[in-house]
N, C-alpha and C positions, 0 to 999 in steps of 0.2 A: 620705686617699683610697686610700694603698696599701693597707692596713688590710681593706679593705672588697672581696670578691674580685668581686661583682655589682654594682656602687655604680653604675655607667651602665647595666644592662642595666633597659632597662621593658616593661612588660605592651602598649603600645602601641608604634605606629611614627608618620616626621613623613613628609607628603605622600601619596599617593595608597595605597590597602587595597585587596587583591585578594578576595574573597568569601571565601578558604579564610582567610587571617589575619583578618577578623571574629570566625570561632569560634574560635579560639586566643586569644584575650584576655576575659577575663572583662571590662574597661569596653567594647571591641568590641561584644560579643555583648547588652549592657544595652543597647547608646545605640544598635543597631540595631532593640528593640523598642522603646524611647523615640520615635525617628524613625517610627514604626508609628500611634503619634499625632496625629501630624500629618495625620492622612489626615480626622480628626473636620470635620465642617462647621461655619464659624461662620456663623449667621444673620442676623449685622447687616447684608448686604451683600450679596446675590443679584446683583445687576448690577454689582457693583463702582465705584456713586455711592452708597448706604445706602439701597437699597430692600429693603423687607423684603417676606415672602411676601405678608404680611400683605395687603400693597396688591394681589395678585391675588387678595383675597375679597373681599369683602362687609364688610370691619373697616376697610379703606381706600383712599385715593386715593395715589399717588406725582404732588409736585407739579411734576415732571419730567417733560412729557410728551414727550420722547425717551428716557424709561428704556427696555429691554428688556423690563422686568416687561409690560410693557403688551401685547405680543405674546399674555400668556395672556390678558387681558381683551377684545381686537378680533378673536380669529378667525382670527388669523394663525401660530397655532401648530401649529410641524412640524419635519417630521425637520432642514428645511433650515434653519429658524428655529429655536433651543434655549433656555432660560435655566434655570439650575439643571442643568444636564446635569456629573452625577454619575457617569455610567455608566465614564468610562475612568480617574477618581479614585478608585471605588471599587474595581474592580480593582486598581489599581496595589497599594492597599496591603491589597487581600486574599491579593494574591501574599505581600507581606511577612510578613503575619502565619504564611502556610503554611511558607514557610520557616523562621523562627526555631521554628512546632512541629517540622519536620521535623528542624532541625539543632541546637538549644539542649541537646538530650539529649546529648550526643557534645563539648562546646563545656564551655572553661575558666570557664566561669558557677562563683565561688567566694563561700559557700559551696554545694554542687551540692545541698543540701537547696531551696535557693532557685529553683532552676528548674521544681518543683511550681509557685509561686505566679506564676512570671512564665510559666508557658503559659497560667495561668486568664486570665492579662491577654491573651493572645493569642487566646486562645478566645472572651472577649467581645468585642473589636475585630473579629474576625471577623462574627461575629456582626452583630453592630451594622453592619456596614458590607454585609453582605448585607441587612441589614433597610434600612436606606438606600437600596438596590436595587429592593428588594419593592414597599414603599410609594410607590415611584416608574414604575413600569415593568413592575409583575404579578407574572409568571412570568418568573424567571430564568433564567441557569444557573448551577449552584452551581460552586463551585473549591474542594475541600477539598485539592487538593497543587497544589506550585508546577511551574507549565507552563512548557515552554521554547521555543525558536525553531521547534526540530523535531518540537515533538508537531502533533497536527491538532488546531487551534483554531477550526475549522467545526464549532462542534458546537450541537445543539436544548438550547433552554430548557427546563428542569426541568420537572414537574408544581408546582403549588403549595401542595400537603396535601407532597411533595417538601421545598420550598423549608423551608415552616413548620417542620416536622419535622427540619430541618437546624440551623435557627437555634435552636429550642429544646432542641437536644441540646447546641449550644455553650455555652449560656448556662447549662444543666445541669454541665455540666462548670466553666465558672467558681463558678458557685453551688461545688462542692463544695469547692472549695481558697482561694477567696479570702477578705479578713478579709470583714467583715460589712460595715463601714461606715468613712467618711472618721474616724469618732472613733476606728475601730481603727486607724489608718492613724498611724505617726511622721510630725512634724511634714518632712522632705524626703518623705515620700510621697505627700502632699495630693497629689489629685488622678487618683490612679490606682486603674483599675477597682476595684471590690468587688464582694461578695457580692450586695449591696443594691440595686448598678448593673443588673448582671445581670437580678437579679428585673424591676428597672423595666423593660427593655427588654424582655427577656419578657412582663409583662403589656400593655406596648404591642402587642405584634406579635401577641400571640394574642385582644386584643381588637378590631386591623385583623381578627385570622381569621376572626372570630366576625359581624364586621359585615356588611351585605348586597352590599358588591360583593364580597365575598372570597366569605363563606357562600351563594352560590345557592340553596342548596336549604334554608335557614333550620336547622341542624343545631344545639339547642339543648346539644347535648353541647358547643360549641365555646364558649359563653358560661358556661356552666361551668367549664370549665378557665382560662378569661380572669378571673373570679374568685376562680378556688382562689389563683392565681398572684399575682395583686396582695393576696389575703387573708393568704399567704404572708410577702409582704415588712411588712406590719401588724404581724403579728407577730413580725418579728425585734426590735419595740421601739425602733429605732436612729431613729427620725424623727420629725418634731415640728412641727407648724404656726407658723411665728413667731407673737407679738404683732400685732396691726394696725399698731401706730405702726413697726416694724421691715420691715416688708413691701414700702417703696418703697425700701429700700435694700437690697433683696437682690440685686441686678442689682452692686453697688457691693464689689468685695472689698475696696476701700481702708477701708471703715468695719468696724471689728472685730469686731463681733456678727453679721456676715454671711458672717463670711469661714469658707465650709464649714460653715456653720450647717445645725442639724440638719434643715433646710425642703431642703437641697441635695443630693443625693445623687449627681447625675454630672454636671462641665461641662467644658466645653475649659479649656486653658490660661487662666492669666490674663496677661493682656495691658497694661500701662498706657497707655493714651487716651485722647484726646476729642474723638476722630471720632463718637461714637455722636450725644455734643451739638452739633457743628459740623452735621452731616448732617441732623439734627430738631427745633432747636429753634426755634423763632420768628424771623422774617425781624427784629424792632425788636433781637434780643439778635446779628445774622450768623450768622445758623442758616439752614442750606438748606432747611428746613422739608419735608424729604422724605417725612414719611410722616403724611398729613392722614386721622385717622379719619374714618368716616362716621356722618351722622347714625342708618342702620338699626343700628351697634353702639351709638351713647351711648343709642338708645332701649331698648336691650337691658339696660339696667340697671333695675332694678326700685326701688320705694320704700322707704324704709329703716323708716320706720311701719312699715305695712301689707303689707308684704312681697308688693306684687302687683304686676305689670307696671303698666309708666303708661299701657299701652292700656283697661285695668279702668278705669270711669267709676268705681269707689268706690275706687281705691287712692290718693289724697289728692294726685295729679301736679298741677300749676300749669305752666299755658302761659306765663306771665308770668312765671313764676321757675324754669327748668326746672332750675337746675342746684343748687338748694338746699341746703344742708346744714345745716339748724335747722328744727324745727320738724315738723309733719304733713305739710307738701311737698317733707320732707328724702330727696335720693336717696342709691341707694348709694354709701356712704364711697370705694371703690373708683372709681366714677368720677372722685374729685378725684385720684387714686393714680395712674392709666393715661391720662388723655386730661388735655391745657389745653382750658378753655374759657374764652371772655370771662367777665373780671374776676377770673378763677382768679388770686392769687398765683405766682410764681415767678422765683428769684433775689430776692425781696424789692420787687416789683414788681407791678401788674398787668397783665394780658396784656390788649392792646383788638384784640379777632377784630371786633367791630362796622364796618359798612360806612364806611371814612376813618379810622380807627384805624389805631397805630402798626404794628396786627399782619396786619391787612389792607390792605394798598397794592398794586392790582391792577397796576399797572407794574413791582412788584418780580417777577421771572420766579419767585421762591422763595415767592411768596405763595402763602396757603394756598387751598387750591380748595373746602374742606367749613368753612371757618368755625372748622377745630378743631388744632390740632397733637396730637401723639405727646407724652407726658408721663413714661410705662412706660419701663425703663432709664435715662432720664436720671439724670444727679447737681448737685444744685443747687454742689456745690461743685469742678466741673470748672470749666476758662475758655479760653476760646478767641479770642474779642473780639480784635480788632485793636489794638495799640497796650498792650494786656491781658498780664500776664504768664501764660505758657501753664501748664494744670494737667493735670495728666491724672490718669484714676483707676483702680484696676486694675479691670479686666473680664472676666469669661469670657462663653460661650454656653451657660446654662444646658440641658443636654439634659432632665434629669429631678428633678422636684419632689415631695418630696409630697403635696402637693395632689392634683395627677395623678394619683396612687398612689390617693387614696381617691376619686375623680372614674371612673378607672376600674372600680374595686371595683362603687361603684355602679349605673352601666352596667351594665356585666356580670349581676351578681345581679338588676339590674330585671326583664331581657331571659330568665335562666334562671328567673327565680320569683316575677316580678311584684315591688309595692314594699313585701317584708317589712321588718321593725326593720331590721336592717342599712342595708338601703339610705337610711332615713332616717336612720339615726345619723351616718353618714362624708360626706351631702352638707350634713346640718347641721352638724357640724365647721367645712366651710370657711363659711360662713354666719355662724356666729355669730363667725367668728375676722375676718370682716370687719363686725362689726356690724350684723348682718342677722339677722329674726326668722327660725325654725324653717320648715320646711314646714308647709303645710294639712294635716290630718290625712283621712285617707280617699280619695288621689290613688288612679286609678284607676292600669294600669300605663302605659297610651300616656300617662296626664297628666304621671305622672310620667317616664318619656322626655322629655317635654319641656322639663320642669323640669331635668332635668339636660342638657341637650345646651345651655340657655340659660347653664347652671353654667358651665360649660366655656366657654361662649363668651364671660362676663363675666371670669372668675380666669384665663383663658391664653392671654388677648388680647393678641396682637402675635407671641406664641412658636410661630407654626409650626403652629398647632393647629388652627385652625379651616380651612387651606387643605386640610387631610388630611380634617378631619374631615367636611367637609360630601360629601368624595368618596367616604369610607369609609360614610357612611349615605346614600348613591346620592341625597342631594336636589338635588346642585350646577345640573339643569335646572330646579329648582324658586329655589333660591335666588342663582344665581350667574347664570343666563341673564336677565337684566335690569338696569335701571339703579341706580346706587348715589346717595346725595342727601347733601346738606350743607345749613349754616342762616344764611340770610342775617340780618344783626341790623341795625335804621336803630337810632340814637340820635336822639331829638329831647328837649334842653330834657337830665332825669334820666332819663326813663323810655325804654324799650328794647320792640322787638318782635322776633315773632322769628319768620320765614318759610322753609319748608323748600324748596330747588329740586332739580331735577334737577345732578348732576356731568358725567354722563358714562353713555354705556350702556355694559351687557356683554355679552359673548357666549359660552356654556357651552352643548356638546352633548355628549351619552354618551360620544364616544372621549375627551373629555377629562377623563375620571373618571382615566385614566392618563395618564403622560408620551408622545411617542412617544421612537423610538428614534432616534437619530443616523444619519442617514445615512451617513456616514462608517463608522460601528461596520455596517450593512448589506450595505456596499460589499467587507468583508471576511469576511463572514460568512455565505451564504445562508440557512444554516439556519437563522437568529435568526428572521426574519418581524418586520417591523411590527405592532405593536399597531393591533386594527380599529380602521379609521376614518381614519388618517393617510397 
């Protein structure tokens, strides 16, 4: 020990860091953008019982009916009422992120070559976490430096050509310095920003820009660039549509072919659980059964023939076997993937949704309201069962997929130049990767709109997408202001009918195309204003 003249001296200290010793240590100054992280939303869990957004659209019911979700479905939603209220979460760690750009130049970060690439990481976080803002609440105010007690923090929300033009300069700035993708990434890097992240969140946010609550005045320039941008990330090469048979276990990083597989481009943390299973799986397996699709989404799956909705009299649908998979009544494969229905296998089991069934027992408070449980994320090989030795399986919150990526594209390119080749190449991609025939050839461009926004609402159901989406293409008084329905099933003798009812009604008017604002956040703020309506 004498030997050695620094042998006790370390780059850190024990118990409490004062903000200046953060940037004097180079693991300080890392593990305080690391904690910048944390700021990411996971989506399993909006009211903190496992209700996902999902159940404030039209995809589903929460069979909870004291969740909080439910406030955005009855009409009751306001400044005083919140759920999902992101507004003082996503500050906090926009603050962060401005700091470490402000102070990481100057900071024992070794080697100091390294502080290029952990700003880009700052730059997307940023980024990302104003776009979390946007898509929730309008028109912001941006924070590109970190405020303190004594500046004036009464200050007016941005313009929104402003807001865009901020997030896309950030995500410009991470595009330039970061690798490209999770496979450029050393194995202790999984999991932080890329190139590739970037791009995704950029083509998100500039095809919310492009869309008609953002784009008022329909500026086809903006769908343009919503395409260059996701065309962009195509071509970095770096992503890849799984296999079909690998697709239900993308949610699952404990299974190996998933883990950062080329389908994934940016998720939170992974986490080992199995709350996701305990929260939605079937009341016969002690599953809280929390998130019961609706019949208007399983009807949204199309026929796996004939590749045409089952509302088409010739698209080959059977009301007596609606849930087929053989044959010319066979639906998409993706429905057995995303939703249990009665007599679906799982766990090795079948699932009885039918009326007196193990999975239907309306005395159970956990029982399903639509006939249907949540399928999507599960892992047949979590365990949670009482008396059950517990498993758990690692999980993240998938932000950005490629699917998405080319789901986008095609939007986008529809909307700037109607439905050229491209746009049918990259939604036939996800089609046939789900064993689905091609598109009809000669879609007009609103047919095709259509076609795709049902794309989107079959491959990104449950993930957040659809509650955005129907807001971002201003129909939510068309499709969210009414009631949502499930399917009652009798058994008599072998044979099954199957009867559609009402669940529950909803209520969607135009101010709720946005969040409102917090009262609280109001209360301190004059200049902010309420979004109209609240």
């Amino acid at each position: 020990m004498g030997c050695k003249k620094d042998y006790l001296k370390f780059d850190y200290t024990d118990g409490s860091i004062r903000e200046e010793d953060v940037w004097k240590s180079d693991r300080n100054s890392r593990g305080f953008l690391n904690t910048t992280y944390a700021g990411l939303i996971n989506g399993y869990s909006v009211d903190g019982d496992g209700a996902l957004l999902a159940s404030a659209s039209d995809e589903a019911v929460n069979s909870n009916v004291n969740s909080r979700i439910n406030i955005i479905n009855n009409g009751t939603w306001g400044a005083l009422r919140t759920i999902d209220d992101q507004y003082n979460n996503m500050y906090t760690n926009i603050r962060k992120t401005n700091l470490f750009l402000e102070k990481s130049g100057s900071s024992a970060i070794t080697p100091a070559s390294d502080i290029v690439r952990l700003k880009g990481e700052a730059y997307f976080l940023r980024a990302m976490y104003h776009f979390e803002l946007m898509k929730r609440y309008g028109q912001i105010i941006l924070a590109t430096r970190s405020y303190t007690t004594t500046d004036d923090l009464d200050l007016p929300r941005n313009t929104l050509d402003e807001v865009i033009a901020q997030i896309s300069a950030d995500c410009d700035e991470a595009i330039k310095v970061l690798p490209a993708s999770q496979s450029d990434l050393g194995v202790a890097d999984k999991g932080r920003a890329t190139a590739g992240a970037a791009l995704a969140l950029k083509s998100r946010m500039l095809l919310y820009a492009a869309s008609p609550l953002y784009n008022t005045n329909g500026d086809l320039s903006k769908w343009t660039a919503a395409a260059a941008t996701a065309r962009q990330l195509i071509n970095l090469n770096k992503n890849s549509l799984l296999p079909l048979a690998q697709l239900g276990n993308l949610w699952d990083f404990s299974v190996a072919a998933s883990n950062y597989s080329p389908e994934v481009i940016f998720a939170t943390n992974v986490s080992a659980t199995n709350s996701i299973e305990s929260n939605n799986a079937p009341i016969s397996y002690e599953g809280k059964g929390r998130t019961n699709p609706t019949q208007e989404l399983v009807n949204a799956f199309e026929m796996r023939v004939s590749g045409k909705p089952i509302t088409d009299n010739t698209s080959g649908f059977s009301p007596t076997d609606p849930y087929s998979t053989t044959g010319a009544s066979a639906r998409d494969p993706r429905l057995s993937l995303f939703i249990i229905y009665n007599g679906q296998s799982f766990k090795s089991r079948a699932v009885e949704t039918f009326t007196g069934g193990r999975d239907n027992m309306p005395i159970n408070i956990n029982n399903t309201k639509t006939g249907y449980y949540l399928r999507k994320f599960l892992s047949e090989s979590s365990a949670w069962a009482t008396g059950a030795t517990s498993v758990n399986r690692n999980r993240p919150w998938i932000f950005f997929r490629y699917s998405e990526v080319l789901l986008n594209y095609a939007e986008a390119l529809n909307e700037a130049s109607g439905p050229v080749t491209d746009v049918y190449t990259y939604v036939n991609q996800i089609r046939l990767r789900a064993g689905m025939p091609v598109l009809p050839a000669g879609l007009t461009q609103s047919q095709m709109r259509e076609r795709i926004q049902n794309e989107r609402r079959v491959e990104l159901c449950f993930e957040g997408h659809r509650f955005f989406d129907v807001r971002r293409w201003r129909k939510g008084t068309e499709l969210f202001n009414k009631s949502v329905s499930g399917i009652q099933i009798t058994k008599t003798g072998t044979s099954l009918t199957y009867v559609p009812f009402q669940v529950e009604n909803r209520v969607f008017t135009e101010k709720n195309n946005l969040f409102p604002i917090p009262q609280s956040e109001l209360n301190k703020a004059s200049k902010l204003k309420q979004n109209p309506g609240y």
